[in-house]
C-alpha positions as CSV (number, residue, x, y, z in Angstrom):
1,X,17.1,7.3,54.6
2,X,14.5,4.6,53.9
3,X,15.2,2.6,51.2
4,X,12.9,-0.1,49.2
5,X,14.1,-2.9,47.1
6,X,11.9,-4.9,45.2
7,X,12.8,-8.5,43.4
8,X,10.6,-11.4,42.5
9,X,9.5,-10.4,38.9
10,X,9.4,-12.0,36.1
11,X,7.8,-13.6,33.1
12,X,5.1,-16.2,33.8
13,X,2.1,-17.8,31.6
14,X,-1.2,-17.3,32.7
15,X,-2.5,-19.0,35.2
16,X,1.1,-19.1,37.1
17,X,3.1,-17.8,40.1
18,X,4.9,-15.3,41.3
19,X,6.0,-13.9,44.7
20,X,7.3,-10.3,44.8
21,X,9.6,-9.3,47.6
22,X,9.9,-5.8,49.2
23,X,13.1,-5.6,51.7
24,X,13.0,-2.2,53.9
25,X,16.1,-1.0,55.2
26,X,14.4,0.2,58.2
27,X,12.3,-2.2,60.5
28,X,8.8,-2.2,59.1
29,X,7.1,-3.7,62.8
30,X,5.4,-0.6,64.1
31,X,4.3,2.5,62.9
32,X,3.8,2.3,58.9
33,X,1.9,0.9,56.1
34,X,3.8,-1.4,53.1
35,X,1.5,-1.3,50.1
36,X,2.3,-3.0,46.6
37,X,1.2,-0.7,43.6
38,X,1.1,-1.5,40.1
39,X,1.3,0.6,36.7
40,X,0.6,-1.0,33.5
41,X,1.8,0.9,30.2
42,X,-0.3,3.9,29.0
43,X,-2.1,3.2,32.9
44,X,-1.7,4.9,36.1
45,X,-0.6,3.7,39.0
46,X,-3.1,1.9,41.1
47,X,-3.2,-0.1,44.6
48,X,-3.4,-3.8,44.5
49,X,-2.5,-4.4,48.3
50,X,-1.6,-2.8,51.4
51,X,-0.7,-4.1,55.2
52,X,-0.4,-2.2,58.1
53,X,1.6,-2.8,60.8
54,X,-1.0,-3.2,63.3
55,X,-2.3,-6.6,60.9
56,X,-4.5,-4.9,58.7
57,X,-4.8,-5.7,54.9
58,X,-6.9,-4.4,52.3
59,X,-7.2,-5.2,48.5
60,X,-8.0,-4.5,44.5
61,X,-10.9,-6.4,43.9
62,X,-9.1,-7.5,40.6
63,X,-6.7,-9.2,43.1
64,X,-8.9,-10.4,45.5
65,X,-8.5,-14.3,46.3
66,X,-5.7,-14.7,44.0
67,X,-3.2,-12.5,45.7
68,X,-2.1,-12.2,49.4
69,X,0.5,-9.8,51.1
70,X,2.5,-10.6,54.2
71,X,5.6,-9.1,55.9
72,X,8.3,-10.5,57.8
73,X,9.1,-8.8,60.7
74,X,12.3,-10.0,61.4
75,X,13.7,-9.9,57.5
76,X,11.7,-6.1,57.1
77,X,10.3,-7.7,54.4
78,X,6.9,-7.4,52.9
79,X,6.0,-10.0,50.1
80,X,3.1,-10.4,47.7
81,X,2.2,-14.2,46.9
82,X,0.5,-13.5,43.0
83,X,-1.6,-16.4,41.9
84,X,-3.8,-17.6,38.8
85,X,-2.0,-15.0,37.1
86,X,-3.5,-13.6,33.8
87,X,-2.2,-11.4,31.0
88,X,-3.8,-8.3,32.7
89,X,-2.0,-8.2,35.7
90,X,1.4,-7.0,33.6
91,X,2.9,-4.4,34.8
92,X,5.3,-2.6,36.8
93,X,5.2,-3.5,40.5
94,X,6.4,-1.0,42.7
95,X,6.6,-1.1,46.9
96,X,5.7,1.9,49.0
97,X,6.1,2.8,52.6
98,X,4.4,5.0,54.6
99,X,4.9,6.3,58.0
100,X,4.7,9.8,59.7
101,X,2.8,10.9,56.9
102,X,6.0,10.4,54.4
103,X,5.6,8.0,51.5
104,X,8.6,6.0,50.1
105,X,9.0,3.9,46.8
106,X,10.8,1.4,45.6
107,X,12.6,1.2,42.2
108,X,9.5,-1.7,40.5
109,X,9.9,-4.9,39.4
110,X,8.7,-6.1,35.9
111,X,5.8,-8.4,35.9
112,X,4.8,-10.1,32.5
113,X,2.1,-13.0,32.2
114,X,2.0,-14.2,28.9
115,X,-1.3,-15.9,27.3
């Protein structure tokens, strides 16, 4: 059973920092693409950032060039560096895995960028 756990979150003002963390209990090296989704309230989920495992990443353009995701092979980790933060980027921030067509979530971390 793949499980997702997500930490990192916070409150921040804007304009801040924050690095989310996504810790797989299954090796995340080949084979699957780690994505970080967000869902604001009243909003649906949407796709800020996603990495494959072959080095691929793709982004939001409302995150572009002020968030980066990475992944740590060796900790099955995949993080998300979140910079120049504003009040729009609150929200839930959920991990998902996919591989062999099967998606898998985390439980979300709280995000909240005050102005």
């Amino acid at each position: 059973q793949v499980q997702l756990a997500e930490s990192g979150g916070g409150l921040v003002q804007t304009g801040g920092s924050l690095r989310l963390s996504c810790a797989s209990s299954v090796s995340i090296s080949s084979g699957n693409v780690m994505a970080w989704y967000r869902q604001a309230p009243g909003k649906q989920r949407e796709l800020v950032a996603a990495s494959t495992s072959g080095g691929a990443t793709d982004y939001a353009d409302s995150v572009k060039g002020r968030f980066t995701i990475s992944r740590d092979n060796a900790k099955n980790t995949v993080y998300l560096q979140m910079n120049s933060l504003k009040p729009e980027d609150t929200a839930v921030y959920y991990c998902k895995r996919t591989s062999f067509g099967r998606d898998y979530w985390g439980q979300g971390t709280q995000v909240t960028v005050s102005s």
